[in-house]
N, C-alpha and C positions, 0 to 999 in steps of 0.2 A: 871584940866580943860580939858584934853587930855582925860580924863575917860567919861566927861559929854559928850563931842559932842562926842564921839563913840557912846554914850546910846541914844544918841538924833537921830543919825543917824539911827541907829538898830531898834529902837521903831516904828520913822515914816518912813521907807522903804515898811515895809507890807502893810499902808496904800496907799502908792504914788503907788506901784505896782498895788493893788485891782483900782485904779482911772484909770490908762493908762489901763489897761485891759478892764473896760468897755467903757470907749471911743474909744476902736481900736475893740471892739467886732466883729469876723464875724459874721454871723449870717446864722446859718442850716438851711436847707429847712422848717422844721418848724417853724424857727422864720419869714422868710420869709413871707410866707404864712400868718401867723398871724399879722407882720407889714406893709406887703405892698400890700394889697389886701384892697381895699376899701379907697384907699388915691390920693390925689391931689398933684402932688410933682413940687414944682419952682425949678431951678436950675442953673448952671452955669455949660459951659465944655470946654477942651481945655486952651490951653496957654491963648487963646485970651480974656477968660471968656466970651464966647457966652452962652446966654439965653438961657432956654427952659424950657418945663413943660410936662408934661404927667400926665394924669389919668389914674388911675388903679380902674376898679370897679369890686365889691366880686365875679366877676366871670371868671376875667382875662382878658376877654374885656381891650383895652387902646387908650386911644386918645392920641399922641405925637403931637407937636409944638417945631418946630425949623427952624430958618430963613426963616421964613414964609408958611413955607409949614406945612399941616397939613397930617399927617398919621393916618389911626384906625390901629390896630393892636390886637396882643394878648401875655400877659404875663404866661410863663409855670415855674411853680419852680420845678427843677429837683430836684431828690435823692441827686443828688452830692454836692448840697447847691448851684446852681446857680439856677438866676434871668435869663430867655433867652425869650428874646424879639423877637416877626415876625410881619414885619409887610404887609399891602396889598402890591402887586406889588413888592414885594423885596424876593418873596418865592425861587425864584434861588439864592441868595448870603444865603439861610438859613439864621436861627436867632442867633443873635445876645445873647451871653450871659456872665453873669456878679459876680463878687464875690460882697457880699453886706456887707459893714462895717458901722457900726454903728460912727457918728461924733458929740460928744458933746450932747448937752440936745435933741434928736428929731431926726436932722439933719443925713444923710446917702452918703456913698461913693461907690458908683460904679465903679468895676475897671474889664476892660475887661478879660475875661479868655483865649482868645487867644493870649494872648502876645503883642497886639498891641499897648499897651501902651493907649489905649481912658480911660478916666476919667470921671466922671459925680459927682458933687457934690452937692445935694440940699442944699437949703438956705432956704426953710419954706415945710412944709410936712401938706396939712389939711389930718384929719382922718374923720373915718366913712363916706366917702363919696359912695350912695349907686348907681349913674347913673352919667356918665360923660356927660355934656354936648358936642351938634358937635365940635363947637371952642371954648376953653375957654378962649383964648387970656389972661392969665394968672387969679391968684387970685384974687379975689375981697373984 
């Protein structure tokens, strides 16, 4: 019996391994570039799970929405594999940028690269999206 569940362990490890790998995937400046260029992203950030959404259209263009304010901006994907966000009127604090992980079927995790601990977690991601509307007050 002691021999089966070793084998049983051994066998499906490689596959539990290959699953947590792609669910925690980061993803390189060119996966970047190819996932999040032309998408509509919902999400949730902070302890508090506050709302928000931004579009990103294929040319880095972005509309943000968060507690009511709406910001345009524009999305840069560095060499380094971050995600660095500018947006209007915030060009003194620089942008904003982000390590991009991959969550479950779609879904992606944003975690700051300056150590500050901010978090951004979508919860629906549309694709091919090719012009952001001004305000899009979320998914439709």
């Amino acid at each position: 019996m002691k021999y089966l569940l070793v084998s049983i362990a051994l066998v499906g490890a490689p596959a539990l391994a290959d699953d947590i790998r792609v669910l925690g995937t980061t993803l390189s400046s060119e996966r970047i570039r190819n996932e999040l260029l032309g998408v509509h992203l919902e999400g949730v950030s902070g302890a508090e799970d506050s709302f928000w959404t931004e579009c990103i259209e294929p040319d880095g263009k972005t509309i943000y929405e968060f507690a009511g304010a709406t910001l345009k901006g524009y999305m840069r994907v560095g060499e380094n594999g971050l995600a660095c966000f500018q947006y209007e009127g915030n060009e003194r604090s620089g942008a904003n940028c982000f390590i991009v992980m991959r969550e479950g079927e779609g879904n992606y995790v944003f975690t700051s690269s300056s150590g500050t601990g901010k978090l951004f977690r979508t919860t629906r991601v549309v694709r091919n999206v090719t012009e952001c509307p001004v305000a899009s007050a979320g998914l439709s």
